[in-house]
N, C-alpha and C positions, 0 to 999 in steps of 0.2 A: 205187179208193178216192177218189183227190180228183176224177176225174171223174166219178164217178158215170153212168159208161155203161156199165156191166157190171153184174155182183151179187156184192159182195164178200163176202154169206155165204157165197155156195154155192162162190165159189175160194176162202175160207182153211177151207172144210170140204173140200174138195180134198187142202187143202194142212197138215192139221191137227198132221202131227208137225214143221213149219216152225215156230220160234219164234215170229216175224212173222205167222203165221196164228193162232197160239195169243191171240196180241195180242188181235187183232181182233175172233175167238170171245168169249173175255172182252167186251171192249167192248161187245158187241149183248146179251149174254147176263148180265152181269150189270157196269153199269156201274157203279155204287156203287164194286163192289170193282177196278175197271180204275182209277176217280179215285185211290184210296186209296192204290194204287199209286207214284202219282206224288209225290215227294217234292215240297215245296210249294203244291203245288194246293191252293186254296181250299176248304173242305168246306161252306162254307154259301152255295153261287149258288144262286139263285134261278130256275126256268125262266120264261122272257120268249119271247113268242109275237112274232116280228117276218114285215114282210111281204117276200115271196118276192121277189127282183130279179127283174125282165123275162129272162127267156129262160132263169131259173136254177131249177130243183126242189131241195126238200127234199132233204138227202143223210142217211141215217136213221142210217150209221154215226158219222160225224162230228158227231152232234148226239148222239148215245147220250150221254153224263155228263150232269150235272141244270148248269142255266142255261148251254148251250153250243146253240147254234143255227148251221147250217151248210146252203148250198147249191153245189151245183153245177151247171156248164154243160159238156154234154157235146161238145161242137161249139168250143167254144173252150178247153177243156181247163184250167178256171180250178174253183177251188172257195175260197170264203168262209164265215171261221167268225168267229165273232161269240160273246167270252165275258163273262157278265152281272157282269163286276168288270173292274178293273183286276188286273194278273198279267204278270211276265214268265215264267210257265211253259207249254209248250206244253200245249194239252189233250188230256184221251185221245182215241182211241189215239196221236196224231199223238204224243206226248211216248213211246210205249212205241217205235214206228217211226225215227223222228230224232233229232238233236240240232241244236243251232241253235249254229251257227260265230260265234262272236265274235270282236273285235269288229262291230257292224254293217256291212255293204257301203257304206252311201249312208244320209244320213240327212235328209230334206225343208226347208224353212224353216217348216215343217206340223208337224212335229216325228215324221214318217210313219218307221219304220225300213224298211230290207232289208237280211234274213240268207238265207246261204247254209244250206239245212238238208243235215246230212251222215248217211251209213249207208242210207240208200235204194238203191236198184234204179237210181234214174234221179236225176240232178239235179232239185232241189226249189230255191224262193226260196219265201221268206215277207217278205210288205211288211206292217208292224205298226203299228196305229193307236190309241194310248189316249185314249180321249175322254166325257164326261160316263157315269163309271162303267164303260164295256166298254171292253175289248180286242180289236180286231178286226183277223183276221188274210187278206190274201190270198194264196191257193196257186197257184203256176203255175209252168209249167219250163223257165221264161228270168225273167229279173229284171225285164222289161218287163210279162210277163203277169200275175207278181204283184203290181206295180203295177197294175193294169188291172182284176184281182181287186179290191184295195184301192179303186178308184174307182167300183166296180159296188157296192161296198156299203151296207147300210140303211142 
């Protein structure tokens, strides 16, 4: 999922009576009702077409909700998501999959955050940046990478 070097359809259709798969399903399949879900998430982003980071592809589950754009690099196990507002709510799926430990870890003289994201499989960071309307967040599983996420982005 945040590397996008697998196909997260075909394991959470694997994996379909897993809650967490159920998630996900939702999200590709009908993301409208995956945003709705999410108790403060914005219902009027907008989709904003940005360009692809060097060495990063499209990641189609993590851009599934409308104005939420996401790639990932499978080689350096980083994923960036990028949402067309300001929000401190995770986007779908990532908000049905985590939660986001407060207070922040570290926080930049940039005004950049890093949270420890919890309930996952594996250790998660998210390094979070608000800036001229988006929210943009980098994914990676040391606090270093999601920083590094955060500095690869558009």
């Amino acid at each position: 999922l945040i590397t996008g070097s697998g196909d997260a359809r075909a394991d959470a259709r694997q994996l379909a009576d897993e809650p967490r798969a159920q998630e996900i399903l939702l999200a590709i399949g009908s993301p409208a009702d995956a945003a709705a879900k999410v108790e403060g998430w914005p219902a009027d982003l907008a989709d904003e077409r940005l360009r692809t980071p060097n060495g990063y592809r499209v990641n189609p589950v993590l851009s599934a909700a409308r104005g939420v754009s996401a790639f990932s690099h499978a080689d350096r196990q980083l994923a960036i998501v990028v949402v067309n507002g300001e929000t401190d709510v995770l986007p779908p799926p990532l908000s049905a999959l985590f939660s986001r430990a407060d207070p922040p870890l570290d926080v930049t003289a940039e005004g950049a955050e890093l949270f420890a994201l919890r309930d996952g499989y594996l250790p998660l960071y998210a390094a979070r940046r608000k800036a001229d309307g988006h929210t943009t967040y980098g994914l990676g599983f040391t606090p270093e990478a999601a920083r590094r996420a955060l500095r690869d982005a558009p």
